[in-house]
FIZA-577843 format. One record per residue: x, y, z of N, C-alpha, C in turn; residue in three letters; residue number from 1. Coordinates in nm, 3 decimals. Each point is the difference from the previous one (the first is absolute). Layout:
+---------+---------+---------+---------+---------+---------+---------+---------+---------+------+-----+
|     nxx |     nyy |     nzz |    caxx |    cayy |    cazz |     cxx |     cyy |     czz | type | seq |
+---------+---------+---------+---------+---------+---------+---------+---------+---------+------+-----+
|       X |       Y |       Z |       X |       Y |       Z |       X |       Y |       Z |  ala | NUM |
...
+---------+---------+---------+---------+---------+---------+---------+---------+---------+------+-----+
This chain:
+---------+---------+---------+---------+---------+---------+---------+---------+---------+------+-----+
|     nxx |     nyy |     nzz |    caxx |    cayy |    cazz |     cxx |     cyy |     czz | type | seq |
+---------+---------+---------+---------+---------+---------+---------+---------+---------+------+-----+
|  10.743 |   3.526 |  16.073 |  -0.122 |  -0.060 |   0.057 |  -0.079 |  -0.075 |  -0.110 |  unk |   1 |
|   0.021 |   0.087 |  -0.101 |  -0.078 |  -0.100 |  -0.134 |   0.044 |  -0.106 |  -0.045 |  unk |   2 |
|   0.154 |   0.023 |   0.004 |   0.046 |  -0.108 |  -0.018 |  -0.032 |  -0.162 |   0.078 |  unk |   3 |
|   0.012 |   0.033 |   0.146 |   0.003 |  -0.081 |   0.091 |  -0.180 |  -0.065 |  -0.028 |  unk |   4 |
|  -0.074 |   0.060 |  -0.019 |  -0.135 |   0.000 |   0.010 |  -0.026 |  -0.110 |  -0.123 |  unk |   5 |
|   0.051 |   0.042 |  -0.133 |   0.022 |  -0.105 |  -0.088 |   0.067 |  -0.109 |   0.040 |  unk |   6 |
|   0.130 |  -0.050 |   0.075 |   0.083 |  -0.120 |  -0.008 |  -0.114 |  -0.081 |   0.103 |  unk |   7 |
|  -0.074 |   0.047 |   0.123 |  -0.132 |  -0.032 |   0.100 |  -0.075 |  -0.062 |  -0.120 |  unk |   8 |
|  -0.051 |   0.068 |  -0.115 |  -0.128 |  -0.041 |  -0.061 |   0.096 |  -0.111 |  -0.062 |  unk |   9 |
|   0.116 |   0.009 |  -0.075 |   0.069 |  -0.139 |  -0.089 |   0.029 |  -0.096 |   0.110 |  unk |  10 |
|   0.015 |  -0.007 |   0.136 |   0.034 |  -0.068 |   0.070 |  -0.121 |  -0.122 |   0.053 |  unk |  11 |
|  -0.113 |   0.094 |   0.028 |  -0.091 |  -0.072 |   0.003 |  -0.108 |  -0.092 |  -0.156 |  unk |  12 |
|   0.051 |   0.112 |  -0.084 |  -0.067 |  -0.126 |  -0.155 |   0.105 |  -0.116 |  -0.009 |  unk |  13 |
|   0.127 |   0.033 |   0.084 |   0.112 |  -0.146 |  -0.066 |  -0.076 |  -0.101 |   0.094 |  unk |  14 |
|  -0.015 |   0.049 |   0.157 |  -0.050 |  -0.122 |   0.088 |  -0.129 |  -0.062 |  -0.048 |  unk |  15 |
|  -0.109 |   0.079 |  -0.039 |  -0.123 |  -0.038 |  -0.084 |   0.052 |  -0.130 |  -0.119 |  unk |  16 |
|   0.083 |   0.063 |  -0.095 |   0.074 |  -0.064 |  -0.076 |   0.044 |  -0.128 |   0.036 |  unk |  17 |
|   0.093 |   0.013 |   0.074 |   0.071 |  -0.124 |   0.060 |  -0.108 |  -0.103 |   0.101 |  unk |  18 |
|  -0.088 |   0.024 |   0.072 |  -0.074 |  -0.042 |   0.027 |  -0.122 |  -0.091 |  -0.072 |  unk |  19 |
|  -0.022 |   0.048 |  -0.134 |  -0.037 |  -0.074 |  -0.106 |   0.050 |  -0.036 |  -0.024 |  unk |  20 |
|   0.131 |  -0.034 |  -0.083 |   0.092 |  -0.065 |   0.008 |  -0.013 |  -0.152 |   0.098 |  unk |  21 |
|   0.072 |   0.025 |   0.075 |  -0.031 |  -0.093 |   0.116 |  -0.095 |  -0.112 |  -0.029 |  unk |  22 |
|  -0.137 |   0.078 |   0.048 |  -0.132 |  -0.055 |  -0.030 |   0.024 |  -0.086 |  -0.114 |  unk |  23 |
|   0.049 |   0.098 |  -0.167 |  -0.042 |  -0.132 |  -0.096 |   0.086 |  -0.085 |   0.012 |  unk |  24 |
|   0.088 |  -0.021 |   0.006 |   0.162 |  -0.098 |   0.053 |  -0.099 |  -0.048 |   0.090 |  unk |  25 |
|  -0.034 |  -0.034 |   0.123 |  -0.078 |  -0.074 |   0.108 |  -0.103 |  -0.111 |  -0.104 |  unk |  26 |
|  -0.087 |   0.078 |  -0.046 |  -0.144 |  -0.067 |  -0.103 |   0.044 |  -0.067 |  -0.112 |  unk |  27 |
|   0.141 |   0.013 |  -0.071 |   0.050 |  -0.031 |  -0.116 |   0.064 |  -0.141 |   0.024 |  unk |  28 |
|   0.077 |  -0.017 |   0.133 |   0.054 |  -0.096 |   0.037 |  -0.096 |  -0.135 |   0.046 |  unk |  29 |
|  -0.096 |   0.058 |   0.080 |  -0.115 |  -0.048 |   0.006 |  -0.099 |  -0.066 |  -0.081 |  unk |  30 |
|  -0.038 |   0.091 |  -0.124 |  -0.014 |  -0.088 |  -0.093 |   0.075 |  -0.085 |  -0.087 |  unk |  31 |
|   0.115 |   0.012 |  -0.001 |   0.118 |  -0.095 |  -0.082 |  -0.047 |  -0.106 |   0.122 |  unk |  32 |
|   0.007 |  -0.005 |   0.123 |   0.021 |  -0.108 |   0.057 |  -0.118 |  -0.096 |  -0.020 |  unk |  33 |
|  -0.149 |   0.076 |  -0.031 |  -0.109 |  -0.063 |  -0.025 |  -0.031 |  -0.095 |  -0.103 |  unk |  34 |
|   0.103 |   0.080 |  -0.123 |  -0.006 |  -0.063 |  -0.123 |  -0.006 |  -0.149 |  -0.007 |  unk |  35 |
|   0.140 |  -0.081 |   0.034 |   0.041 |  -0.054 |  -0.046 |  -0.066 |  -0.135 |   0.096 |  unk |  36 |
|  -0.144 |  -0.032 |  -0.007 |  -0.054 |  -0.044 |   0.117 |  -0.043 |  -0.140 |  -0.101 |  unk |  37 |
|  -0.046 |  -0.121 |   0.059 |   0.002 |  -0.148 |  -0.056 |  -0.119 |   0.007 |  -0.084 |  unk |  38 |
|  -0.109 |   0.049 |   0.032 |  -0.104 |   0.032 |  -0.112 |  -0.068 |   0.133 |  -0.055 |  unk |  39 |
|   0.102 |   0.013 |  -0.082 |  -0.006 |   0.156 |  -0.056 |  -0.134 |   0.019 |  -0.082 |  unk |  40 |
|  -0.075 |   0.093 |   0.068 |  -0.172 |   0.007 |  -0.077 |  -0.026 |   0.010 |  -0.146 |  unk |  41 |
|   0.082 |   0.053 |  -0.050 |   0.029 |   0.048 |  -0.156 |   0.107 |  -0.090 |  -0.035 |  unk |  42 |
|  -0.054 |  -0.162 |   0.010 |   0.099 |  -0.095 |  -0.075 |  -0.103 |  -0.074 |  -0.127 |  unk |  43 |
+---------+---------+---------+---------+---------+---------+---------+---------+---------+------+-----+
């Protein structure tokens, strides 16, 4: 039961995990795509 009770708690920090994940991959791509824009403010 302890066992099982632990792989529940690692199961749900990986989805937490992976879910951030996700998120920064989503925002990361996002800003790469922003970058490379015709009048870059910091030129």
């Amino acid at each position: 039961m302890a066992l099982l009770a632990s792989w529940g708690e690692l199961y749900s920090v990986l989805q937490k995990y992976f879910w951030w994940v996700t998120a920064w991959i989503k925002y990361y791509r996002f800003f790469i795509k922003m970058i490379p824009t015709p009048n870059p403010p910091y030129d």
